[in-house]
C-alpha positions in Angstrom: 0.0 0.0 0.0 0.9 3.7 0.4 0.6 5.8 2.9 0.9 9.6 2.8 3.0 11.4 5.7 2.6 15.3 6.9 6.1 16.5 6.9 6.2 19.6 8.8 8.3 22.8 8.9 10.1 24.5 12.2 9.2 21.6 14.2 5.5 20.9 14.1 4.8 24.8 14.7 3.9 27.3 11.9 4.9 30.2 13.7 7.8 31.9 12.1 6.9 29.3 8.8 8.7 31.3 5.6 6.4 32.1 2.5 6.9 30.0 -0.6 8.6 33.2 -1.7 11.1 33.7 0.8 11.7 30.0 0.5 12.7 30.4 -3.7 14.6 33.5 -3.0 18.1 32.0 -2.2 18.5 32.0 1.1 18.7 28.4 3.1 16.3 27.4 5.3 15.5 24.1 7.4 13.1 21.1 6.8 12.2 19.5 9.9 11.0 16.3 9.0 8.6 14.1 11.2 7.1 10.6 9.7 6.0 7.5 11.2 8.7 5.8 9.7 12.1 6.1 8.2 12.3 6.2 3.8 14.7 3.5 3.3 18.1 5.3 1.5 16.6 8.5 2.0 15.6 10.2 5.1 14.8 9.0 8.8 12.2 9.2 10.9 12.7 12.6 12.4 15.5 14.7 10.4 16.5 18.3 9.4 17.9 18.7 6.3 18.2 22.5 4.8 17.0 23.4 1.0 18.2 26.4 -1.1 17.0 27.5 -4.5 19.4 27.9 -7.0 18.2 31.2 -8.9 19.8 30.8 -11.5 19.3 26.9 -12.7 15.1 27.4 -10.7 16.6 24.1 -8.9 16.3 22.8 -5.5 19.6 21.8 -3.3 19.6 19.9 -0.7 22.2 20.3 2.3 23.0 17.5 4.5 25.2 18.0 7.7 28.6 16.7 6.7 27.7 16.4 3.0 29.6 18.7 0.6 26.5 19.8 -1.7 27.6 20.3 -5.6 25.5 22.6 -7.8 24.9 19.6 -10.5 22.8 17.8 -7.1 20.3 20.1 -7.4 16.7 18.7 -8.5 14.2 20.4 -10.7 11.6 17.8 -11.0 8.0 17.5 -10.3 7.3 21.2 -11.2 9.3 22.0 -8.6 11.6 24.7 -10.5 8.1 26.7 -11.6 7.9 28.7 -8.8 4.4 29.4 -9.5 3.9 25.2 -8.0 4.4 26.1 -4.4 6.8 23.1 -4.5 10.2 22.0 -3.4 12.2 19.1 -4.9 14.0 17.0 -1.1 17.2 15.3 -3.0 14.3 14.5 -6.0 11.4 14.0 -3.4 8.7 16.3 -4.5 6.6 17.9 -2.1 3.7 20.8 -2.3 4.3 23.8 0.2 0.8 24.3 2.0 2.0 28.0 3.1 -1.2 29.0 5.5 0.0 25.7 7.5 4.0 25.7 7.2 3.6 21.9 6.0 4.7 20.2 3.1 2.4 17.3 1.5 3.5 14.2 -0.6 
């Protein structure tokens, strides 16, 4: 089966959450995630990983304590460059930004 997970920003509270447009306008920022289980070769359970959008290449890139991130890493799928989406490519998972909440949906 499948089963969808909330994965919430600024742990579990949306006070402080960025706008979608803040998020695509350079700067980093953190993902807090919180799921009932880990994603196998992906993330854990509970993890904070921080995004950036590339302005130039409209790309996501993910940054991972300890990880060197490269500029060809960066994911664009799903939509996810077209700002327009409200979405954010995770290391090519592709979720939609629910801004009035602070939570991202898969």
């Amino acid at each position: 089966g499948c089963e969808t997970a909330e994965l919430v920003l600024l742990d579990e509270s949306n006070a402080g959450a960025p706008s979608h447009e803040e998020m695509t306008s350079g700067s980093e920022f953190r993902v807090v995630f919180v799921l009932p289980q880990n994603i196998p070769y992906f993330v854990k359970a509970k993890a904070v990983v921080h995004l950036k959008f590339l302005l130039k290449s409209n790309s996501w890139l993910t940054i991972s304590p300890g990880v060197t991130p490269h500029v060809y890493d960066g994911h664009q799928n799903g939509n996810s460059g077209d700002k327009r989406q409200k979405k954010v490519s995770v290391s090519g998972l592709v979720m939609t930004y629910v801004e009035d909440a602070g939570t991202f949906t898969v």
